[in-house]
NULUMVEX-917800 format. One record per residue: residue number from 0; residue in three letters; chain; x, y negated, z negated of N, C-alpha, C, O, CB in turn. Coordinates in steps of 0.001 Angstrom, whole numbers, plus 524288, in hexadecimal, padded with zeros to 5 digits. Glycine has a CB too. Layout:
residues N
  nr rest kette  n.px  n.py  n.pz ca.px ca.py ca.pz  c.px  c.py  c.pz  o.px  o.py  o.pz cb.px cb.py cb.pz
 NUM  ALA     A     X     Y     Z     X     Y     Z     X     Y     Z     X     Y     Z     X     Y     Z
...
This chain:
residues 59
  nr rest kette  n.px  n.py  n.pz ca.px ca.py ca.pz  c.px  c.py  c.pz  o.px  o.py  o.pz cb.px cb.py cb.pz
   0  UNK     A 80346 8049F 80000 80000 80000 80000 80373 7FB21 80000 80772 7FB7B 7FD5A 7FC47 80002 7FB3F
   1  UNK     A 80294 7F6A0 80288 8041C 7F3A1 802DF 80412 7EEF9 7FD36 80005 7EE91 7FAA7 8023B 7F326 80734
   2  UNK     A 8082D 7EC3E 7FBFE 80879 7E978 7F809 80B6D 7E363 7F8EA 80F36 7E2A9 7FBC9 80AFF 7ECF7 7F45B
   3  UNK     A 8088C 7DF06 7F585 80867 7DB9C 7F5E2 80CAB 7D7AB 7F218 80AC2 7D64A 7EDE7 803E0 7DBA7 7F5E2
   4  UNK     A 812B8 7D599 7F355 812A6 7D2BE 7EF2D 80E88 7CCF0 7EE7E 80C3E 7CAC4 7F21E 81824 7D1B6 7EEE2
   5  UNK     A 80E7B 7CBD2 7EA85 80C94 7C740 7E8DC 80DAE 7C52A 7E3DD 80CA8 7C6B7 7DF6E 80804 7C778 7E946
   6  UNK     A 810F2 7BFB9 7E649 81328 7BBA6 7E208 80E7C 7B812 7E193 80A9F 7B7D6 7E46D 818EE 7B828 7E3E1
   7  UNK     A 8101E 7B459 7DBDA 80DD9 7B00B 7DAF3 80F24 7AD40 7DAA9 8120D 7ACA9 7D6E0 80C0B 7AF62 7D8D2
   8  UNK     A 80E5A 7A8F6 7DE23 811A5 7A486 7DFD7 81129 79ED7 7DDAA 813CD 79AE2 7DE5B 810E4 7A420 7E51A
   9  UNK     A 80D01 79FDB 7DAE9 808DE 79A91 7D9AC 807CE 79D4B 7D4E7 80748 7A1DA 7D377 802D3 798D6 7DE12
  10  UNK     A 8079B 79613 7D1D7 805E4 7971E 7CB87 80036 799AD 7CBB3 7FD87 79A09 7CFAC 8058D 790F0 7C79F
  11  UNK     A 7FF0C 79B1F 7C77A 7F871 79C03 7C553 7F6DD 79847 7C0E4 7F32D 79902 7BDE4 7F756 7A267 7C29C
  12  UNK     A 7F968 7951A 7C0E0 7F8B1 79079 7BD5A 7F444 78D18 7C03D 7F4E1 78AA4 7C455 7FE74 78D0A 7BC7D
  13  UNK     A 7F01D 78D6F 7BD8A 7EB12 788CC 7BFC7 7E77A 78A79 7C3A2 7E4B3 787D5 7C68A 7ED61 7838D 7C2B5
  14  UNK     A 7E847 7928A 7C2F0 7E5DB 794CD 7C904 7DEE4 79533 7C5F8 7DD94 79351 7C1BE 7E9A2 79D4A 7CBE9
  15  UNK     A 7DC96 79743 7C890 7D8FB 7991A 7C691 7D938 79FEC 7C482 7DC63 7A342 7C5E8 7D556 797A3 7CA48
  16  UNK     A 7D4D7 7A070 7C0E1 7D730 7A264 7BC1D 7D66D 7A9CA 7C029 7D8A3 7AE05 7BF95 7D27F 7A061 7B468
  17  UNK     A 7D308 7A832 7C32D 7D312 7ADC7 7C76B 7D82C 7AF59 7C9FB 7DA92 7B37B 7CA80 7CF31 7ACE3 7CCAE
  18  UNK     A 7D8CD 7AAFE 7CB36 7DFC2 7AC7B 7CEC8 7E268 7ADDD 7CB41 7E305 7B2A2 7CB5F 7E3CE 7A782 7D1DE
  19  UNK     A 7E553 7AB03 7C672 7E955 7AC4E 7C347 7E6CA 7B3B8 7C1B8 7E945 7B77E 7C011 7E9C8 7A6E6 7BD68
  20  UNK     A 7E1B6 7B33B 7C302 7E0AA 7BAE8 7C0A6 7E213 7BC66 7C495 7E48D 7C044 7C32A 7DA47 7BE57 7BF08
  21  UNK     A 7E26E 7BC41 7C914 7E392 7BDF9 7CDD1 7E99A 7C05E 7CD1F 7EB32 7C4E7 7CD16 7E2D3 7B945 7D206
  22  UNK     A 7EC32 7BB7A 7CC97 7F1BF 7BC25 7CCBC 7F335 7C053 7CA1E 7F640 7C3CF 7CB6D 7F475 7B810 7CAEB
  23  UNK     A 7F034 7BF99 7C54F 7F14B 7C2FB 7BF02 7F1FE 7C9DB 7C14F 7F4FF 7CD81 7C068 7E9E7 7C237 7B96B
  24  UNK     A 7ED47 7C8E1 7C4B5 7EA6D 7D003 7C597 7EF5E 7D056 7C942 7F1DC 7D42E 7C7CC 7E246 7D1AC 7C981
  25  UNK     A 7F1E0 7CDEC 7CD72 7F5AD 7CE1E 7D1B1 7FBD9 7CEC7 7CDC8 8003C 7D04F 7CF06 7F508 7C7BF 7D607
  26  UNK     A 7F9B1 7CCE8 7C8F4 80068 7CF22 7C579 802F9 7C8E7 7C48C 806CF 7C883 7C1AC 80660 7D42C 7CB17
  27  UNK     A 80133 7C521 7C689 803EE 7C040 7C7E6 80394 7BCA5 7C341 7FF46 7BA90 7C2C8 8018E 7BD9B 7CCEA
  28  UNK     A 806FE 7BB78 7BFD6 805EE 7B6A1 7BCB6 808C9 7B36E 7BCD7 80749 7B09F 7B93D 8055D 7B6EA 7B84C
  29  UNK     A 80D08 7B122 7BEF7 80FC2 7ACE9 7C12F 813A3 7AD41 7C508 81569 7B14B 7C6F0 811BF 7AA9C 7BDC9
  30  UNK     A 814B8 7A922 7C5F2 816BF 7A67E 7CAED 81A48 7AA13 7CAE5 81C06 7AB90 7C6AA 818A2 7A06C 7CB4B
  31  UNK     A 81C0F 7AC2E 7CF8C 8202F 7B1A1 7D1DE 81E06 7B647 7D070 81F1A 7B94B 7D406 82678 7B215 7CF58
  32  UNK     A 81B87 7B892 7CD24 81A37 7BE02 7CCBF 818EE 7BDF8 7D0F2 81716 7BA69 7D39A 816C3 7C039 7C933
  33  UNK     A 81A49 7C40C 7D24F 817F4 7C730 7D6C2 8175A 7CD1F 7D702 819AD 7D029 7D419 81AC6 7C614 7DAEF
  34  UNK     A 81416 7CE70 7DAAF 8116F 7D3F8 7D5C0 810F4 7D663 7DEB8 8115D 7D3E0 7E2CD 80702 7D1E7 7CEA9
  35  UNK     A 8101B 7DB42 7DDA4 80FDF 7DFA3 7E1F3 80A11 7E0C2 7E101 808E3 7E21F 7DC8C 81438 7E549 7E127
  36  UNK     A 80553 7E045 7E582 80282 7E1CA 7E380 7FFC7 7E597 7EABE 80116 7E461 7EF35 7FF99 7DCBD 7DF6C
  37  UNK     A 7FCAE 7E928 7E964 7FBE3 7EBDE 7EDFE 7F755 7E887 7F0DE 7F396 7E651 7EECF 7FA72 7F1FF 7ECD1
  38  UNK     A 7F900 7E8DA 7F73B 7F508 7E56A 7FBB1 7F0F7 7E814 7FAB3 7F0BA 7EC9F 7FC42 7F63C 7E551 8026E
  39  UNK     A 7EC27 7E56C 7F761 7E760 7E74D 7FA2B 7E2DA 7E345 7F94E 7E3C4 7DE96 7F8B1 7E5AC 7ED0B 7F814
  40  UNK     A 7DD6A 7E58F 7F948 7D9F7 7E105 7F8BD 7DA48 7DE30 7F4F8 7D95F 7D977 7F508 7D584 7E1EF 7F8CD
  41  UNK     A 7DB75 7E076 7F1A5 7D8D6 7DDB5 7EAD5 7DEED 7DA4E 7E9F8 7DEA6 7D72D 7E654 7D729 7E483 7E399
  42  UNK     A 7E28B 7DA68 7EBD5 7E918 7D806 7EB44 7E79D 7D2F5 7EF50 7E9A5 7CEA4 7EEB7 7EF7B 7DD3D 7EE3A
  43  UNK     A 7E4C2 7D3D2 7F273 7E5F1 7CF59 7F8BC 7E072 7CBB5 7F501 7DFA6 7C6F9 7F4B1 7E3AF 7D346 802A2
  44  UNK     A 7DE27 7CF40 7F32B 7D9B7 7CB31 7F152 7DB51 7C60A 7EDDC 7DA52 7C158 7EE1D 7D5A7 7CE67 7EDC5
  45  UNK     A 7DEAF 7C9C6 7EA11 7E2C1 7C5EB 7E68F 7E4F4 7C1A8 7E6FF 7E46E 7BD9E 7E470 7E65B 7C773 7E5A6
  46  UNK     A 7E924 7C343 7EC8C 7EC68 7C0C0 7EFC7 7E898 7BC42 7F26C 7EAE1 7B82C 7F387 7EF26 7C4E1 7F3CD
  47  UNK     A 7E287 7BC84 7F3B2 7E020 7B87E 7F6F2 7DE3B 7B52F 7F24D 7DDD3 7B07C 7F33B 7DB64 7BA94 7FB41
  48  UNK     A 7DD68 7B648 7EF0B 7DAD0 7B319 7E7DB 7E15A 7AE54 7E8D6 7E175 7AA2A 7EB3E 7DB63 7BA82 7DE4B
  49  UNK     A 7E4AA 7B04F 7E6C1 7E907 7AD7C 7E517 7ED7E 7AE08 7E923 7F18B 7B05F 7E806 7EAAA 7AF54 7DFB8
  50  UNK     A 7ECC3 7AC1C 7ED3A 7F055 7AEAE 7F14C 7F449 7A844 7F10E 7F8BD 7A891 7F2DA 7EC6C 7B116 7F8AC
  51  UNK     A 7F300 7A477 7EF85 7F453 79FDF 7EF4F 7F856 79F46 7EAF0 7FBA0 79BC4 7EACC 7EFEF 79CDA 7EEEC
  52  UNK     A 7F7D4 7A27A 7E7EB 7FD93 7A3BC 7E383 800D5 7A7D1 7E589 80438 7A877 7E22F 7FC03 7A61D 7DD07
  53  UNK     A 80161 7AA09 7E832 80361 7AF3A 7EA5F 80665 7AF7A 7F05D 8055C 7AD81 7F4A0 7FE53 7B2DA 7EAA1
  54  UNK     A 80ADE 7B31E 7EE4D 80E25 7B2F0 7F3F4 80D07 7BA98 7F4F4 80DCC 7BDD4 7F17A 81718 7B020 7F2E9
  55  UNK     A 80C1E 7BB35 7F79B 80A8A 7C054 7FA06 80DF0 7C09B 7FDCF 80F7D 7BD45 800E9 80502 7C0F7 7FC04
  56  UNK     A 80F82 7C74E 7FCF2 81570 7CA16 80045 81114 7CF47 8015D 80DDC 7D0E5 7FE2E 81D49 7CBFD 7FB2A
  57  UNK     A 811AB 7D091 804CD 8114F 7D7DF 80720 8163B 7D904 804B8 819C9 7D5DF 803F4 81176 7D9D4 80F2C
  58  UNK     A 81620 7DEC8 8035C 81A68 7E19C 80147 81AAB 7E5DE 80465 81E0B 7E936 803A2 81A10 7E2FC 7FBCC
């Protein structure tokens, strides 16, 4: 299966309180973490919520 990195590039300081859960469930709590997570619906869904804090790699 295919897998996704994804950094966080952007604070969560002042986000709304849905995104910062977003991040949370994606592993992400500040600026540079970056977490491996597998391509599929419920990950891309993530990625389209908060895609504006996030640098996305194919692995």
């Amino acid at each position: 299966m295919a897998e996704l990195n994804i950094k966080l590039v952007k604070s969560l300081n002042g986000r709304l309180a849905k995104h910062k859960a977003t991040a949370e469930s994606l592993g992400l709590r500040k600026i540079g973490d970056t977490t491996v997570q597998p391509d599929n619906e419920a990950t891309r869904g993530k990625i389209a919520l908060i895609g504006y804090l996030l640098q996305v790699e194919s692995k």
